[in-house]
C-alpha positions in Angstrom: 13.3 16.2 -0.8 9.8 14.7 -1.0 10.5 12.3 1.3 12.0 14.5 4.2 9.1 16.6 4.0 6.6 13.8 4.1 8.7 13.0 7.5 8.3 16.1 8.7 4.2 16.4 8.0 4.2 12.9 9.7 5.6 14.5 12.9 3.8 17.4 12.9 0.8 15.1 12.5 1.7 13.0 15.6 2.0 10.0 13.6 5.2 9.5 13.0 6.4 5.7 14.1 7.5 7.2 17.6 4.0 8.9 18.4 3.0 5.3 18.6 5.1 4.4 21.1 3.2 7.2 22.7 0.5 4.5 23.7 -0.6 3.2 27.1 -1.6 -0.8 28.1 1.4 -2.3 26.1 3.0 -5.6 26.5 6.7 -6.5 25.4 7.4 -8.9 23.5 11.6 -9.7 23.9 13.4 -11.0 21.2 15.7 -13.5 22.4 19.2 -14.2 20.8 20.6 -17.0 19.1 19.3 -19.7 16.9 15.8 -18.7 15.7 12.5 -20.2 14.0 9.2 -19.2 12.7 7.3 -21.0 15.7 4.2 -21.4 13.5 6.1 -21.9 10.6 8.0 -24.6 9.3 11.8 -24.0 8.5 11.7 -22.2 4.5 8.0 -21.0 5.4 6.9 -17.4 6.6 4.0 -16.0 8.0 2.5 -12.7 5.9 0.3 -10.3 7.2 -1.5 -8.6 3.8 -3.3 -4.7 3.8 -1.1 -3.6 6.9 -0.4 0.5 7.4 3.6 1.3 8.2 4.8 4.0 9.3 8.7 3.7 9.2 11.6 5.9 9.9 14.4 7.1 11.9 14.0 7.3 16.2 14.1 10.7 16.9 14.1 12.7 19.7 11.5 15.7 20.5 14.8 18.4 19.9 15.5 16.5 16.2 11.5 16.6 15.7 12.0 20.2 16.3 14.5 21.1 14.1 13.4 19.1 10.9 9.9 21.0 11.0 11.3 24.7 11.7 13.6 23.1 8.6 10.5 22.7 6.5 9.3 25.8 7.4 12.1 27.6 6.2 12.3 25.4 3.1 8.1 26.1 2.9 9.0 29.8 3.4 11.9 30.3 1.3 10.2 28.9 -1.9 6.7 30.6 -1.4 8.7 34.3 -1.5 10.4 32.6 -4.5 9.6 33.4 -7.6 6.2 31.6 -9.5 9.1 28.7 -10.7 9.8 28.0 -6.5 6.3 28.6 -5.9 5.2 25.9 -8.0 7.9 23.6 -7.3 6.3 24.2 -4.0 3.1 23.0 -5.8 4.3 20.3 -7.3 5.9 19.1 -4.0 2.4 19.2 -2.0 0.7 16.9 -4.4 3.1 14.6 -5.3 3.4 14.2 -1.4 -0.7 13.7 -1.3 -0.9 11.6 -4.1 2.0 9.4 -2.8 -0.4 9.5 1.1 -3.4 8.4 -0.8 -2.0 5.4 -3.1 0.2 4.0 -0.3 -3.3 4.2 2.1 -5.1 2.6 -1.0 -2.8 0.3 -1.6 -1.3 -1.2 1.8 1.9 -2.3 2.9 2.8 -6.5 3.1 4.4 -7.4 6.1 6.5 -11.2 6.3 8.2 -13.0 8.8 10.3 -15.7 8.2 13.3 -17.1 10.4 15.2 -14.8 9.9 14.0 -11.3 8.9 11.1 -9.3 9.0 9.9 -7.7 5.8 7.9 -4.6 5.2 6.5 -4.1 1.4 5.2 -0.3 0.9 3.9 0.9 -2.2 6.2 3.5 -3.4 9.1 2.4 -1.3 11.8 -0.2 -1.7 11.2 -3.3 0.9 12.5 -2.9 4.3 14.0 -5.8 5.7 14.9 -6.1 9.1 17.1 -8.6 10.5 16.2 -10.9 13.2 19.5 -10.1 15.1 18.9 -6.3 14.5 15.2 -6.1 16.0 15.8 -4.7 19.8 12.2 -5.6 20.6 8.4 -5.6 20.0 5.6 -3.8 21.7 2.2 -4.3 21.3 0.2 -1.1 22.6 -2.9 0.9 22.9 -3.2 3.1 19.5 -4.4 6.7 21.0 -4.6 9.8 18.7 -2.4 12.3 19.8 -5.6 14.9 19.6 -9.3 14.6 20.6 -11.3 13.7 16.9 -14.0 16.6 17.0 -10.5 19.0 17.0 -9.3 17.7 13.9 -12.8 17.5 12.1 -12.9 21.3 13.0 -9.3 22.1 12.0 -10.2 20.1 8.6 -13.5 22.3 7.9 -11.5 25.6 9.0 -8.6 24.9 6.7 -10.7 24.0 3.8 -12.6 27.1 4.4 -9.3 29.0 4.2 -8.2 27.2 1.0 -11.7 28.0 -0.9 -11.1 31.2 0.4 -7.5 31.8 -0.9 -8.8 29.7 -4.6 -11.6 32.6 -4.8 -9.5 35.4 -3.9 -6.7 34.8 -5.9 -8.4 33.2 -8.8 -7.3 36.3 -11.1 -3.7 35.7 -11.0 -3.2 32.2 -11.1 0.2 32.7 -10.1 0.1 33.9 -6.8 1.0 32.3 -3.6 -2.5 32.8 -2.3 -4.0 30.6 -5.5 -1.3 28.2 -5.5 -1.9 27.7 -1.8 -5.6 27.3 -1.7 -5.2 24.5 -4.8 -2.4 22.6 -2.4 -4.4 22.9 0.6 -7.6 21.8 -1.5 -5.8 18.0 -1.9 -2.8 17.9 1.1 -5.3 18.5 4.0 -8.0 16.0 3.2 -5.6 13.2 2.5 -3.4 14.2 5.4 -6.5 14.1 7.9 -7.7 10.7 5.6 -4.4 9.4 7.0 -4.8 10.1 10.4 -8.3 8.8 10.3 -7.5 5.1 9.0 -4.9 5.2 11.7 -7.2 5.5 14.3 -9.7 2.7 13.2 -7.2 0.1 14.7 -7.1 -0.2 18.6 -3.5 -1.4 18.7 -0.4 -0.6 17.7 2.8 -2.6 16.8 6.4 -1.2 17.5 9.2 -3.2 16.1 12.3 -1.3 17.4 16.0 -1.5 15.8 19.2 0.1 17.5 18.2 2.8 14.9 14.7 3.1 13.0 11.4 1.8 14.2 8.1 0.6 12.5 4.4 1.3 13.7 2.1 -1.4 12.1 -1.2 -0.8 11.8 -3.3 -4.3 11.3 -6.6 -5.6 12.5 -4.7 -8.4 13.8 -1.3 -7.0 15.1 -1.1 -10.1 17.7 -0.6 -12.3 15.1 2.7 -10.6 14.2 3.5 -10.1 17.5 3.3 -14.2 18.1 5.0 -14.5 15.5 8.0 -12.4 16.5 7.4 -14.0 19.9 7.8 -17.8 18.3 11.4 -16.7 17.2 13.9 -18.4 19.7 
């Protein structure tokens, strides 16, 4: 459950891996078939990019973005009219989600390339390896955030706002949704917008696409994977 609804903040963020395909200025990089090698490699070698961010997941489509956030709504709705047991399952789910945000931004993911497969080591998450043969291709693009800076900076202060104001007001009965709310919205949003923000320090943006998930890397060096996909033949 915590990891759809981690999908679906991603999305409504923007950043989830197919907002970065969202970019403008990118070059292709094709991934050709048959025999392959690590150009810069020798055979038994890889190459290994350390302190990357990935986003990885499922390609969707604008109509299956769609429905799994009006699905999270519901879900969001259904437990806050719960009784205190939902609403603090509800609780639990927010911060377990942040926590898991802020130690996997902390942290950083481990991307390697060898002759045959790409992997991609996130904190939290079991490795994701991609076969060589499975990798459709590989675009290096412009990283753009979806929304003008200045507009999330303000939406950041006005939420926080509303969550010191919904700690205040229902500080007397701990159990309401307005008290459980303001404490969730006290952690999610900051670490949602620190997120965002770390994402936007890198200019570029690398897309590795499979027939049916795709991975946004976020490196100070993405070309260096990018050659290295691009030394595969």
């Amino acid at each position: 459950m915590a990891m759809r609804f981690s999908g679906a903040i991603r999305r409504l963020m923007g950043w989830c891996p197919n907002a970065a395909m969202a970019g403008t200025g990118r070059r292709r990089y094709a991934v050709p078939d048959g025999e392959v090698g690590l150009g810069m490699a020798r055979e038994g070698s890889r190459e290994v990019v350390e302190g990357a961010l990935v986003d990885y997941g499922p390609i969707g489509t604008p109509a299956r973005c769609l429905i799994l956030l009006v699905a999270g709504a519901l879900l969001i709705g259904g437990l806050a009219m719960a009784a205190p047991a939902g609403r603090f399952l509800l609780l639990a789910i927010m911060l377990a989600y942040s926590g898991m945000e802020f130690y996997g931004a902390m942290r950083r993911a481990r991307v390697e390339i060898s002759s045959d497969t790409i992997t991609i080591r996130r904190p939290l998450f079991r490795p994701v390896v991609i076969p060589k043969d499975a990798v459709v291709k590989a675009e290096l693009g412009e990283n753009k955030l979806p929304v003008p800076s200045w507009l999330l900076a303000v939406a950041l202060a006005a939420l926080l706002v509303s969550a010191a104001g919904s700690i205040y007001s229902g500080f007397s009965n701990p159990t309401s949704m307005r008290f459980l709310f303001g404490v969730a919205a006290g952690f999610f949003f900051p670490v949602i917008f620190y997120r965002t923000y770390l994402r936007t320090r890198y200019p570029q943006t690398l897309t590795i696409t499979t027939p049916k998930k795709i991975a946004a890397i976020y490196t100070d060096d993405p070309e260096r994977i990018a050659r290295a996909l691009e030394a595969i033949k």
